[in-house]
N, C-alpha and C positions, 0 to 999 in steps of 0.2 A: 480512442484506444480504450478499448473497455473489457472486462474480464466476462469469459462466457463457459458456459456448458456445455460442449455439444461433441459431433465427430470430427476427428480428422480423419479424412481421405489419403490416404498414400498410397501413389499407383507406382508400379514400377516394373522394369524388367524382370523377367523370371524364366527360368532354367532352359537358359539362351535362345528365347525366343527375342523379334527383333524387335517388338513393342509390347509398352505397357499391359497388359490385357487383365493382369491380376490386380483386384484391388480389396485393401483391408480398411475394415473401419475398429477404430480403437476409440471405447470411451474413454475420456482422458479430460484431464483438467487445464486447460490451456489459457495460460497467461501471452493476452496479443499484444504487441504492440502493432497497432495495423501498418499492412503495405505490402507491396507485389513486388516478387523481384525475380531476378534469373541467374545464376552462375552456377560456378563448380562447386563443388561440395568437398572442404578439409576437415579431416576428421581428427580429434585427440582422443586417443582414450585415455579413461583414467590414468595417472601416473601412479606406477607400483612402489609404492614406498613400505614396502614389507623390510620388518626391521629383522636384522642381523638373528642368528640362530646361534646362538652361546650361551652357557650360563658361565656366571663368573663366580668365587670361592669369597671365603671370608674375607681375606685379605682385600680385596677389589674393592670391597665396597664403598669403600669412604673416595677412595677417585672414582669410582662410577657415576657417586652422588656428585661431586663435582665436575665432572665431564657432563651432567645434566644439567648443572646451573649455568656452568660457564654456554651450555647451547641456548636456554632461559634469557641468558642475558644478550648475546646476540642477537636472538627474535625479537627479544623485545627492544633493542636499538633500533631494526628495521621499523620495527612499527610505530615507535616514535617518529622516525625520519618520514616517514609514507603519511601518517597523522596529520605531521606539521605542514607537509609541503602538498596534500593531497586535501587538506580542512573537509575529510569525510568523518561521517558519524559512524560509520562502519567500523573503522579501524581505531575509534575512539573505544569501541565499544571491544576491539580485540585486545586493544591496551588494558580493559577492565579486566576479562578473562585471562591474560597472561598474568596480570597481580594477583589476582585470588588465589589466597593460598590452598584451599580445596584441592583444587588441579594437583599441586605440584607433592600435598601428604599423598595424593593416593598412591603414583608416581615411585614418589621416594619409598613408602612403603614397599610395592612390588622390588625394587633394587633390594633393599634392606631384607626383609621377609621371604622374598620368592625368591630370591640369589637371580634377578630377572636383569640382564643389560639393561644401558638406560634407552637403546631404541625400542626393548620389548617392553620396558615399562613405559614410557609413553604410549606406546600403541595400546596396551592394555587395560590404561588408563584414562585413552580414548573411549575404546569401545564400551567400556561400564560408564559414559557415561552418556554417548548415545541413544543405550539402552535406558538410561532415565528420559531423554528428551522423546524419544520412541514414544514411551507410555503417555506423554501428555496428548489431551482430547485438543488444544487449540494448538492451530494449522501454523499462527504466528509464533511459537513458541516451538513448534515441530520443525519450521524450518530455521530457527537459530542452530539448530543442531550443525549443520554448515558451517555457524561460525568457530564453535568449540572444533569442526574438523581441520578448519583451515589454518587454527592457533598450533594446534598439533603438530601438524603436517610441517608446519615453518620451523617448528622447534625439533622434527624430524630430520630435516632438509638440515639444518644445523650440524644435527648430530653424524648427518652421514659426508656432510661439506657437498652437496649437491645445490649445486648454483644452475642446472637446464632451465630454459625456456623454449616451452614447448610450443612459441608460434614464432619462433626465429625465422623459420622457411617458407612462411606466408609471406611471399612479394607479389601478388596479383590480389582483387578484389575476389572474395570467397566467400560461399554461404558457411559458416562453422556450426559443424554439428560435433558434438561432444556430450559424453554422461551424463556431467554437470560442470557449471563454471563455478569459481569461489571467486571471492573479492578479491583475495590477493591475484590470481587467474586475471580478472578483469583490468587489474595495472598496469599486464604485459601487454595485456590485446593491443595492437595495430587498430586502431577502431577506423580508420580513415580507409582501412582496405577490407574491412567485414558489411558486409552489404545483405545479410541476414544470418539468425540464431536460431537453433533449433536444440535441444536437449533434451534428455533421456529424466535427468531431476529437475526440479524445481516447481517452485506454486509463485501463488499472486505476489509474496511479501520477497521471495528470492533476489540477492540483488541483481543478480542478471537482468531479471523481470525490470526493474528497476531502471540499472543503466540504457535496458533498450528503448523501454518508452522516454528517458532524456534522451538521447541521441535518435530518438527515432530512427531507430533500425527495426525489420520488423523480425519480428518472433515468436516461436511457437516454444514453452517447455512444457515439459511432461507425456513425451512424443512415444511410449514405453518400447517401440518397437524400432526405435530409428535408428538405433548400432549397428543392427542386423541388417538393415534394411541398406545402406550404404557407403559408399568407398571412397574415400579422397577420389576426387577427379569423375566421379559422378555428376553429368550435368543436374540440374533440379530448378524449378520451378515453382515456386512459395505465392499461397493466398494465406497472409497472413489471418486475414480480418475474417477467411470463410474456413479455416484450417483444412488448408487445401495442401498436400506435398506431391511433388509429379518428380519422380526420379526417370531420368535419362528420357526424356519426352520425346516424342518425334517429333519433327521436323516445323506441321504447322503448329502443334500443341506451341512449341518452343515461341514462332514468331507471336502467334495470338495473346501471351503471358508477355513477351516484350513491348506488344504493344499498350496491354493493358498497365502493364506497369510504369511507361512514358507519361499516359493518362492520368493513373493515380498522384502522378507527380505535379501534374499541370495543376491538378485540385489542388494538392495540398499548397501549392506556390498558391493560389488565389485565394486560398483562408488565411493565409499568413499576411499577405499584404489588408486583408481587414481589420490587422492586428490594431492599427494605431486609431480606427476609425471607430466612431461612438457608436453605444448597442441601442440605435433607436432604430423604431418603426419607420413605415414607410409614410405613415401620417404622424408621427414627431411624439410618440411614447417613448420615453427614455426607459432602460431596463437597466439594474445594475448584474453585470456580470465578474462575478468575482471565483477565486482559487480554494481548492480545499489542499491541506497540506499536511505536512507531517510530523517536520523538525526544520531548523531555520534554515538548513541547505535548500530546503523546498522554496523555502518565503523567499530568499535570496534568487533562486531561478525562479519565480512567480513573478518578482518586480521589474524582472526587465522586462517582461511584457506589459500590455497597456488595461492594467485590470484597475476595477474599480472598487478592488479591496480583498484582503482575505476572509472568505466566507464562512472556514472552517479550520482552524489550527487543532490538530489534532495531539492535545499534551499527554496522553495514555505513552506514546512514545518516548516519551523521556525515560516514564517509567519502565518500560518493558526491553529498551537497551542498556539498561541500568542494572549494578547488581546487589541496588539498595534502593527505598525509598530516597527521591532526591529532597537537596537541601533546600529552605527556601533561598538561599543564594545560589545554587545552581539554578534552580528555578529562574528565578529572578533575573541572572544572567541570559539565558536565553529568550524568555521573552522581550528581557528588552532590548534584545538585537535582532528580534523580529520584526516588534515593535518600528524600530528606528531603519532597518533593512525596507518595510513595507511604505511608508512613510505617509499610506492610507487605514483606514479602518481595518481589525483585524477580531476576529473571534476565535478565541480561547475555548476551547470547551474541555468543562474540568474533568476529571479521570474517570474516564469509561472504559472499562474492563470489569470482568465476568461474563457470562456465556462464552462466546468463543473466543478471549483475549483473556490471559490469565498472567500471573506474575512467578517470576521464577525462583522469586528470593523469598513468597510470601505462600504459606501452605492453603488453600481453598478446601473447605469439607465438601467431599461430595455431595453433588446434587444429581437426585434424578433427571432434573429438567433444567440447566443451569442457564436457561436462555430466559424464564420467567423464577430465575433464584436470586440471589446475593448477587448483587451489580450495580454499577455506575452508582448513580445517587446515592443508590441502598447504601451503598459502600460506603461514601463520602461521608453521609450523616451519623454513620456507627462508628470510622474511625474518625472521630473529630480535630482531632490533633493534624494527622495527614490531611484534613480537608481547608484546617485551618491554613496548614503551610501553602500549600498549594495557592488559596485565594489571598495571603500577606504580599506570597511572590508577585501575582499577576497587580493588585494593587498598586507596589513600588515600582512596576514597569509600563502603568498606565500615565506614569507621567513625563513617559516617554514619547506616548506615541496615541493615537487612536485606540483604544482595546473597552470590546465587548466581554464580558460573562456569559459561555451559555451553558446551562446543566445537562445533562442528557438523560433519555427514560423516567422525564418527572410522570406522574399517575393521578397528583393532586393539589390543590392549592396548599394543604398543611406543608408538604412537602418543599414547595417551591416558599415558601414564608419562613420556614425554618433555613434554609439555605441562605434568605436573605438576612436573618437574625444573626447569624454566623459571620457573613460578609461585615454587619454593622459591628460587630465584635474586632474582629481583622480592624477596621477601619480606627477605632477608639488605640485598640493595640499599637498601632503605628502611627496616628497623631502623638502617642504619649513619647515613644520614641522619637521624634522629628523627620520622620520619612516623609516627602512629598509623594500625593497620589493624587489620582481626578475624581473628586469627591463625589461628582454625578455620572461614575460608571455603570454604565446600562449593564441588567442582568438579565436576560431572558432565555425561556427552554427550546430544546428539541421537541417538534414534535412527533411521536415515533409511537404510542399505546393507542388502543382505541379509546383509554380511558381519556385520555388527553383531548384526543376528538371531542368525546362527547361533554369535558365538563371546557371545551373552546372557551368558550365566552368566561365565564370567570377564571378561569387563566389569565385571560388579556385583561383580565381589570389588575392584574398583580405584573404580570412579564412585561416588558418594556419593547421584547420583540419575539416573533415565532422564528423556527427554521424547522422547515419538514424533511425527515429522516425517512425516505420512500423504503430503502431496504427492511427494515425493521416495521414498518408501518403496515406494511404488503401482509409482512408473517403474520403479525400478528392479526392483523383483521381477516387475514383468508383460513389462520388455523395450518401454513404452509412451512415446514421444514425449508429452508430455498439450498440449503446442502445435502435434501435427501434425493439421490438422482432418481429414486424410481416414483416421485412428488414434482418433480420441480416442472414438469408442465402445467401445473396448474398455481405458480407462482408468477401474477402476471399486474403487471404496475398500473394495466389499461382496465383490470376489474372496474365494475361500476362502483363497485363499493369502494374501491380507495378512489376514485375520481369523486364522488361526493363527500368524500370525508375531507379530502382535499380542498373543496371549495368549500363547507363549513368551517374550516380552521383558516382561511382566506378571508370568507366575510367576517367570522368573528375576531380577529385581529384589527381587520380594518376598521369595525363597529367603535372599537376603543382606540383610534388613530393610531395602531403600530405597524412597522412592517411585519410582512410575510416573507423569508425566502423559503429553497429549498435545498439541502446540499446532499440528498440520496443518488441515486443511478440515475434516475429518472430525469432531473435535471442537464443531463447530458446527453438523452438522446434525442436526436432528431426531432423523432415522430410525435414528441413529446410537447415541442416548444411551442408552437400555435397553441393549443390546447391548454398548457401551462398561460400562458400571455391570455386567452379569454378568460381562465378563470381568476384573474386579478392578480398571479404570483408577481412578486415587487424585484425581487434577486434570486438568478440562481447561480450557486455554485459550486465546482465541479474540478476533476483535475485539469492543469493548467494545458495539459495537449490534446483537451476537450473544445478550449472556447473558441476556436475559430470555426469552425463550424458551427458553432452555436450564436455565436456573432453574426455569422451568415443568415442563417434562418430570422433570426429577432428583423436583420435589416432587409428582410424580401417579404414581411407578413406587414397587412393591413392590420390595426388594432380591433379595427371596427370589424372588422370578416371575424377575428379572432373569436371576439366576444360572442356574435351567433353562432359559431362553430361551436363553440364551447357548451351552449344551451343546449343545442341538440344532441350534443355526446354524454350530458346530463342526464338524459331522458332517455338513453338506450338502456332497455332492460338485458342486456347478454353483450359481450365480448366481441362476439360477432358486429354486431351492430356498431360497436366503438370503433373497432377495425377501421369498420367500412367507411364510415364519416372520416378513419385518418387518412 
């Protein structure tokens, strides 16, 4: 399940003719979770929650403003209740949003000042603030705008005493195509009779996107045409993984996607049953393959599988569903039930945001170029304090469990020496205190700049371990936007250039006895994995409904084939050439 660029296909009936013959291609942003299916197609549209048209007099107001709270307060019961009893970080994070008080001045203002009812001040005090999340440049922070809609919309639904659910009348297995889903949306879902998602909103970070690749249902959102396009009880035909849609298909279309889709299943049952089975070669290379993750709901579904660690905890999260800098005892709480969740090896990597991941509660000065601006490390090293918390947290939770330190976007050894000066600071801080920690906790970077490539080797005489960051690695070395669509075919992970840079920060890791993994894209694909395995990669790791397929491959490659493959793909001067040797 991997995130891609490209078209989707929608074929479908048209102006009663008896088959398909029209077909539209729409560039579009599509979050898959792969799989092939067949069924009807139930459609929601948005729910109209256009608030009441009244203004109310002076008198009103002081009960308007409490016919607002008293709805306040019921939302936020529900979300409590859904919190507790659902242990999502979603609705932790709606719990945060319904306490800020921001929300509820601007609110009460419109009542008070605009003589506005309290469902048109909500609503009006939604949309100013959509329009702030509107204007932000990162796509993670674009699509929290969701979540501020769905806090709303509950303390709407409040106000108006609407209790619908709008999949009551789903009793058969159905493709659901709808606007958009929200969180709260996804608690009513029947999941056990949705057998594919298709949406009109959402990107990569959406939780729909989300719950479909856990549940592996497959899914297409950002389909911009798909309302139009069809009708409850439209049959439809879904290539998740080729962003394929076939509305009302004929006859053999229909059997050929049935059968394809029986197949895709056979596969995926025979990577699953790999699960428990070790990532060696076929001449006895052991490989470790481990999970990249997010927040501890992730580590938590990471460990029931049979991984050989987490290869990348991603703590920017904490920050960024957050509506403050976290505490080091928040901190600290979560990793150490990661920590103890995983009950193997886990890497931390400490706060990486700027360029495309920004903070909502923390103002960012523009930058022309915010992808080579103020970020990750930058950050960390300037706000000291914050970086302190951060590394005291991960420290008190290392004596919990296995935990790595890794930095992200280091550039130089000063860099990566001063991170470690800080960590020894952290360390002194909390002997004085009496906190236990693992006194020999390994710290080592990303590698993701060319600079890092090329100062390899003395890196490794400081870093304790590498992990190569292909996405960021690629851009940089190719000079390639990978978000700019009319660039992004020459955004390609098989360049010769990142393939040698790759195997220079491989040998030079090795030269000073550390490992090398990998946890970019590239790590998970296929075509990738021989290729990766000859040029000496130690771990890679990848989202967790990545590794069985990647298990697969590690246990059907020769180490020794690997390793000549490898040389030879070395030595291709053009794209072409690499190809062809894949």
């Amino acid at each position: 399940m991997v995130y891609r660029y490209h078209s989707v296909v929608i074929k479908y009936r048209f102006m009663g003719e008896r088959y398909g013959v029209v077909m539209r291609e729409l560039m579009v942003q599509n979050t898959m979770s792969d799989g092939i299916t067949v069924g009807k197609a139930y459609v929601i549209s948005k729910q109209d929650m256009k608030a009441d048209n009244y203004q109310i007099n002076e008198q009103e107001i002081e009960s308007e403003i409490m016919r607002y709270y008293d709805a306040v307060k019921e939302a936020r019961q529900q979300l409590e209740e859904i919190a507790r009893t659902n242990e999502s970080k979603v609705f932790f994070g709606h719990l945060a949003i319904i306490k800020d008080q921001s929300l509820h001045d601007i609110t009460i203002n419109r009542i008070q000042n605009g003589r506005r009812n309290a469902q048109q001040a909500i609503e009006e005090a939604a949309y100013e603030l959509y329009a702030q999340f509107d204007a932000m440049k990162d796509d993670y922070i674009r699509e929290r705008k969701a979540d501020i809609s769905d806090v709303c919309t509950r303390i709407m639904k409040c106000l108006k005493k609407d209790k619908r659910n709008p999949f009551l009348n789903i009793v058969e297995p159905v493709i659901l195509v709808a606007d958009e889903l929200t969180p709260s949306d996804t608690l009513m879902l029947p999941l056990e009779r949705i057998i594919g998602i298709i949406t009109k909103q959402g990107g990569v970070t959406s939780h729909v996107s989300i719950l479909a690749r856990e549940m592996e249902i497959p899914a297409l959102v950002g389909v911009s045409d798909i309302m139009e396009a069809v009708s409850t009880g439209d049959m439809i035909a879904m290539d998740a993984e080729h962003g394929i849609i076939i509305i009302d298909p004929d006859d053999s279309t229909l059997q050929e996607y049935e059968k394809q889709a029986i197949h895709y299943q056979k596969i995926r049952n025979a990577e699953k049953e790999l699960d428990a089975l070790p990532s060696i070669t076929l001449d006895g290379k052991s490989i470790r393959v481990c999970a990249n993750v997010g927040n501890v709901e992730a580590v938590k579904k990471a460990a029931s599988y049979h991984i050989d660690g987490i290869g990348l905890f991603r703590s920017e999260f904490l920050y960024m569903e957050n509506d403050h800098f976290p505490t080091e005892e928040e901190q600290f709480l979560a990793y150490k039930e990661a920590a103890m969740l995983c009950e193997k090896e886990i890497v931390i990597r400490t706060l990486d945001i700027g360029g495309d991941k920004a903070l909502h509660y923390y103002e960012f000065e523009k930058e022309e170029n915010p992808f080579l601006g103020w970020r990750a490390i930058r950050i960390s090293l300037e706000l000291e304090e914050v970086f302190k918390t951060q590394l005291r947290a991960i420290l008190r939770a290392s004596a919990y469990g296995t935990i790595k330190i890794m930095l992200p976007m280091i550039i130089s050894v000063e860099e990566l020496n001063r991170a470690k000066e800080i960590l020894n600071d952290c360390k002194k801080e909390l002997k004085e205190k009496g906190h236990p920690f693992d006194e020999k906790i390994k710290i080592g970077i990303m590698i993701e700049t060319p600079a890092a490539v090329l100062c390899a080797e003395d890196l490794a005489r400081e870093a304790d371990f590498f992990s190569i960051g292909t996405n960021d690695l690629t851009q940089y070395l190719l000079a390639v936007d990978r978000g700019n669509p009319k660039i992004k075919q020459l955004f390609n992970e098989f360049h010769p250039a990142v393939l040698r840079s790759i195997q220079k920060v491989i040998n030079a890791g090795h030269a000073m006895g550390i490992e090398v993994g990998m946890c970019g894209e590239m790590a998970a694909d296929e075509r990738a994995t021989k290729l990766l395995l000859g040029l000496g990669l130690d771990e890679f790791s990848m989202s967790i409904c990545e590794m069985a397929k990647i298990k697969k491959q590690i246990r059907s490659i020769n180490y020794k084939d690997a390793v000549e493959m490898a040389k030879k793909m070395l030595s291709a001067a053009t794209m072409e050439e690499v190809m062809r040797h894949l």
